[in-house]
N, C-alpha and C positions, 0 to 999 in steps of 0.2 A: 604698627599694630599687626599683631596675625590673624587670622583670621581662618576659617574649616576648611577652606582648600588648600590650605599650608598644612592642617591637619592633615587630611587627607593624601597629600604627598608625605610625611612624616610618617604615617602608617603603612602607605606604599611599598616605601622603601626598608624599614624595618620589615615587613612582611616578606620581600623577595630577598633581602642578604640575609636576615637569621633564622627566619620561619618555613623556607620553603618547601617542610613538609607535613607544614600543616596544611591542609587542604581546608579553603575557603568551601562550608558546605551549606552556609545559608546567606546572605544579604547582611551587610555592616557599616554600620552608620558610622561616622565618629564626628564630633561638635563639641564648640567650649560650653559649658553652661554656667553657672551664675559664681560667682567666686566665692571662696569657700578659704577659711583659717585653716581647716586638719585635713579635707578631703580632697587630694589631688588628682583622684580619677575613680570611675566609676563602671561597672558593664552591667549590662542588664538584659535577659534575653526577653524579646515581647510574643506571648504566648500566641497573640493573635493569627499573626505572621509569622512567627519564627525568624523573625530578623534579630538582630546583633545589634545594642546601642550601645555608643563607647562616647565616655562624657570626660571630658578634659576641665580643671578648673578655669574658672573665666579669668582669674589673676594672671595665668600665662600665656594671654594672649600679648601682653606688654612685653616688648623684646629688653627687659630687663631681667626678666629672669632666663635661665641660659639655656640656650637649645637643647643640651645633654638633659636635662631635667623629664622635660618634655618627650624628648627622646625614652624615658627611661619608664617617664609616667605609662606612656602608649606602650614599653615592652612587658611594662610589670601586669594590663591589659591583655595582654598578646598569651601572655602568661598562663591566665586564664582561661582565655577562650580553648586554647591547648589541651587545658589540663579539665576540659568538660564545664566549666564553673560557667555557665550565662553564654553556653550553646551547645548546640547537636551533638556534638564530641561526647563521647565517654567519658563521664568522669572515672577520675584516676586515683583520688586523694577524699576522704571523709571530708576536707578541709583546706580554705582556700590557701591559709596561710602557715599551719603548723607545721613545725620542724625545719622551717628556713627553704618549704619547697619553691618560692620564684628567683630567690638567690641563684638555688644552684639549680636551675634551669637556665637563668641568664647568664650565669660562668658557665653553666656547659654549650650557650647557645654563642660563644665569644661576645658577651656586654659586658665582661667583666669592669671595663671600663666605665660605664655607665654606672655599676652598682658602685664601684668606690666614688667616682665624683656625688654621686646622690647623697652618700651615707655622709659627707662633707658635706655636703652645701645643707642637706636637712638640719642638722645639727646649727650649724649657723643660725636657720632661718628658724627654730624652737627659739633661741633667745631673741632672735629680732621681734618675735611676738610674746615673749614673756612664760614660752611654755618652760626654759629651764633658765637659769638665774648662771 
C-alpha cells in the first residue's frame, strides 16, 4: 500500500524535474482521500491560509494501479497550480481545462510520456467500470 509520504516524494520529484520554474509560493499539502469511480485528483486553495491541498484518489494508493497514473494525476495537479487555478499564481486561462490546455503543458513540460500511457490506461479503465461498453 502507498501511502502521503510516497505522495509527497511523487510530487517532490515531479516538481524539481518538470516544474522547476514554478516557484513554490504558498504551503502544499498532498494526501489520498477517499476513492472515488471519475474523480482522480483534486486541488483546492484554502482561503484561510492560503495553503495548497492536492487530494489523490484513495483507489491509488493500492500498488495495482501503475505509478505513471499517479505520476500523471499529481502533473495534471501541478498543471493547475501553474496555470493559477487553486493558488497564488496568476491565472492564465478563463478555464482549467479548455482547449486541451494541461496536455500541452505536459508535452511541452517533457510528460509526454505520461499523457500517452494515461489516455491508454483511462480508456481501459471506463470499460472496466462500465463507463463505455
Amino acid at each position: 500500500m502507498r501511502d502521503n509520504a510516497y505522495l509527497q516524494s511523487r510530487l517532490d520529484h515531479l516538481w524539481q524535474s518538470y516544474f522547476p520554474d514554478v516557484p513554490q509560493v504558498n504551503k502544499i499539502f498532498i494526501k489520498f482521500g477517499r476513492p472515488a469511480k471519475y474523480r482522480f485528483g483534486s486541488i483546492r486553495l484554502n482561503y484561510q491560509d492560503n495553503s495548497t491541498h492536492i487530494l489523490i484518489n484513495g483507489m491509488f494508493n493500492d500498488s495495482k494501479y501503475p505509478k505513471e497514473i499517479i505520476d500523471h494525476t499529481i502533473a495534471h495537479e501541478l498543471v493547475h497550480y501553474a496555470q493559477g487555478f487553486s493558488s497564488p499564481h496568476p491565472r492564465l486561462h478563463a478555464y482549467p481545462h479548455r482547449g486541451g490546455v494541461i496536455d500541452k503543458e505536459l508535452n511541452g513540460r517533457g510528460l509526454k510520456h505520461l499523457v500517452f500511457i494515461y489516455n491508454i490506461w483511462v480508456e481501459q479503465y471506463k470499460r472496466s467500470v462500465g463507463i463505455i461498453d
